[in-house]
MITOR-492458 format. One record per residue (C-alpha): x, y, z. Coordinates in Angstrom, 2 decimals, m for minus. Each point is the difference from the previous one (the first is absolute). Last residue first. Layout:
N
site xx->X yy->Y zz->Z
...
END
This chain:
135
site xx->m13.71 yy->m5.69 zz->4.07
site xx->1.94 yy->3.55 zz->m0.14
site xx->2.07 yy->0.95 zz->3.48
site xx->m0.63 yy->4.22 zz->0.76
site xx->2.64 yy->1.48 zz->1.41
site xx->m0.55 yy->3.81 zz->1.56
site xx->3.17 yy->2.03 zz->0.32
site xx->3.21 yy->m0.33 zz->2.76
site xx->0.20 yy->m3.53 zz->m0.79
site xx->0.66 yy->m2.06 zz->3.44
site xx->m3.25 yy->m1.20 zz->1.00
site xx->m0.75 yy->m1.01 zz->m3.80
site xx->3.35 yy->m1.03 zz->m0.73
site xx->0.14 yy->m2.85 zz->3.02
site xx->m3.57 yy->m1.33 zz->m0.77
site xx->1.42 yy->m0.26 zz->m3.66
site xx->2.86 yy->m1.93 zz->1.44
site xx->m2.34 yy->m2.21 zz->2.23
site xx->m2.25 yy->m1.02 zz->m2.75
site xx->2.49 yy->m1.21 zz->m1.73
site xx->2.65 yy->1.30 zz->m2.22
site xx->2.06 yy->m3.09 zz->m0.90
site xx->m3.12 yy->m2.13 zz->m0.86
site xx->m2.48 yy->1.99 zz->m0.89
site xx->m1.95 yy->2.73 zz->1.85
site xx->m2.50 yy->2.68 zz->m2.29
site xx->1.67 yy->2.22 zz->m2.57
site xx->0.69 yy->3.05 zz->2.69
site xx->m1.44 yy->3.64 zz->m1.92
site xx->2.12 yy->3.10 zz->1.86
site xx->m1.29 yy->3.46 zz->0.32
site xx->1.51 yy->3.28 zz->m0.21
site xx->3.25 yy->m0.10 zz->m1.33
site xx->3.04 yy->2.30 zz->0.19
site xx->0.94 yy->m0.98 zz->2.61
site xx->1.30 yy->m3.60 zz->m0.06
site xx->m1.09 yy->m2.35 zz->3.19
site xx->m1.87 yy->m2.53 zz->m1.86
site xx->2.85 yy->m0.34 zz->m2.42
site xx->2.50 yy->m1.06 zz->3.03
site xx->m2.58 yy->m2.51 zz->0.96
site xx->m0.53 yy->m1.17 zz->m3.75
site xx->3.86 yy->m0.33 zz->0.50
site xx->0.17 yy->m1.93 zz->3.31
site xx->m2.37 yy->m2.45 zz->m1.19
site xx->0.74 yy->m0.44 zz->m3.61
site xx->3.65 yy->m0.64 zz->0.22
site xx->1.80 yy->2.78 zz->m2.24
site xx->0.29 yy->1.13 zz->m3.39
site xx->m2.68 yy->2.86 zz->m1.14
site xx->m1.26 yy->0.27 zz->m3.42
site xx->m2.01 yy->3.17 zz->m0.55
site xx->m3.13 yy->1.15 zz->m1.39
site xx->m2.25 yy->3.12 zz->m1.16
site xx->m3.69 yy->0.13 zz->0.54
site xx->m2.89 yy->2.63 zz->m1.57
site xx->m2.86 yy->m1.44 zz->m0.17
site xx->m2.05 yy->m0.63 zz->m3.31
site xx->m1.52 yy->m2.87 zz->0.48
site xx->1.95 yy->m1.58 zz->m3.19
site xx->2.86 yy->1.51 zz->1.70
site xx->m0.26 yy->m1.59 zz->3.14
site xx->m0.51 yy->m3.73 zz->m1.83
site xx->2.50 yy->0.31 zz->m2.02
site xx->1.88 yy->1.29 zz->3.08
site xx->m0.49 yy->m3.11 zz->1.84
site xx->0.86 yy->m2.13 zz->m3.67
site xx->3.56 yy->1.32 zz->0.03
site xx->0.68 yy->m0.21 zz->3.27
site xx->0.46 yy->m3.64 zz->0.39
site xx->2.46 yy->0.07 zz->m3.00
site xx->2.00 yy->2.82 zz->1.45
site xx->0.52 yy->m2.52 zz->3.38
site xx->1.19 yy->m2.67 zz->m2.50
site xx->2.55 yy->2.28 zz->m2.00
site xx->1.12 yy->1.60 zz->3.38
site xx->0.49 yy->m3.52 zz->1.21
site xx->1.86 yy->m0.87 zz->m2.79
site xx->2.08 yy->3.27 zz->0.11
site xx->1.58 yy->m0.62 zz->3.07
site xx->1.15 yy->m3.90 zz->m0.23
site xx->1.38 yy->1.41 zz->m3.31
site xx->1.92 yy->3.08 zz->2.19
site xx->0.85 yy->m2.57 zz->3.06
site xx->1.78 yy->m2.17 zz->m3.11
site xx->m1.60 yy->m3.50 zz->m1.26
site xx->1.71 yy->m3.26 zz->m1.07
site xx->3.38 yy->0.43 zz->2.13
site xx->m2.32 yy->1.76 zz->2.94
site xx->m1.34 yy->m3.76 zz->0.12
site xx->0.98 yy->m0.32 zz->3.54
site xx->m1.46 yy->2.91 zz->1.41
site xx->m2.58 yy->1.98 zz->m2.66
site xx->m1.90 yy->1.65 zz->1.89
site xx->m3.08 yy->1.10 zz->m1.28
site xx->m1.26 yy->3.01 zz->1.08
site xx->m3.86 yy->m0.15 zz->1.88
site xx->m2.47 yy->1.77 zz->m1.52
site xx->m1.99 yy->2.99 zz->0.77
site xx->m1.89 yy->1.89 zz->m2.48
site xx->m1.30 yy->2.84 zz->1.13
site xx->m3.24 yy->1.86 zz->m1.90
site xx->m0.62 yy->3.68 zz->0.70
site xx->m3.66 yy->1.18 zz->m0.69
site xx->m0.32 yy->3.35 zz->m0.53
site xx->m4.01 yy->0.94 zz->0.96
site xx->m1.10 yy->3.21 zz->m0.62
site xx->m3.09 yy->m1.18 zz->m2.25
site xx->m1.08 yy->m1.56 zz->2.92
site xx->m2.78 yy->m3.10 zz->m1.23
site xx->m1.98 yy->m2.15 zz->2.34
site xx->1.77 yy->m3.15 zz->0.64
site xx->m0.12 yy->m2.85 zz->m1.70
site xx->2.81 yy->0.76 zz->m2.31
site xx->2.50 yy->0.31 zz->3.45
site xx->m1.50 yy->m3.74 zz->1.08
site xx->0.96 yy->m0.91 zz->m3.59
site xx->3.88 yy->1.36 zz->0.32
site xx->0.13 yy->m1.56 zz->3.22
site xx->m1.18 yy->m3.30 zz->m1.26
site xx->2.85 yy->0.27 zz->m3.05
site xx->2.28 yy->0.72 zz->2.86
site xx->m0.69 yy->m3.36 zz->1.58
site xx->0.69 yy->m1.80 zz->m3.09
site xx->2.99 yy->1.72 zz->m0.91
site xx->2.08 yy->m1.21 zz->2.87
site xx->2.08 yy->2.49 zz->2.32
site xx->m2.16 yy->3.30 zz->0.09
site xx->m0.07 yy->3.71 zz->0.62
site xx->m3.25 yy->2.01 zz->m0.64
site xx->0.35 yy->3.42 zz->1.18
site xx->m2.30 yy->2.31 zz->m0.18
site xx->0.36 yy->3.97 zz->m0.93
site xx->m2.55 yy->2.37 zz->m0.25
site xx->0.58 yy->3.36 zz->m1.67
END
């Protein structure tokens, strides 16, 4: 079994990832992973209004709602995926993701603003298993 990562910060560039994958020719071993990275909300001076744990579970809310239609999309291809929700600032997480074992392949969204072209330059050298970066 094949395993490729596809982690991502904003929906639209993992919905281009997610195409670039359906273009390709077809591995019925494939297990596509999808990683949702978003940023927690802090909730500083309005922490009266809004706890860490609310502040916590609306960006797990809005993270679940930009997977839902990926794996749609998977499953109506019929590859295999599971997902996950990961907190953390995009760059140094998707980094961290890169490096995981247990995959074999990483899919970049292409470069947007905070995670350039430079960042994905960075995980690409750096990832210890091929990276391709969808267009």
């Amino acid at each position: 079994m094949q395993r490729l990562l596809i982690p991502f910060a904003e929906p639209e560039g993992a919905a281009r990832a997610v195409d670039a994958l359906l273009r390709e020719p077809r591995n019925d071993t494939l297990t596509v992973h999808l990683a949702a990275v978003v940023e927690p909300l802090r909730p500083g001076k309005v922490a009266i209004f809004m706890s860490g744990a609310r502040a916590e579970s609306m960006v797990r809310e809005a993270a679940r709602r930009w997977l839902a239609p990926l794996e749609a999309k998977l499953a109506a291809a019929g590859i295999a995926f599971d997902s996950e929700v990961v907190l953390g600032a995009p760059r140094t997480t998707i980094h961290a993701l890169a490096q995981r074992a247990e995959i074999d392949r990483v899919m970049l969204p292409p470069p947007r603003i905070g995670m350039g072209r430079r960042d994905i330059e960075r995980i690409c050298d750096l990832s210890p298993h091929p990276v391709t970066v969808a267009t």
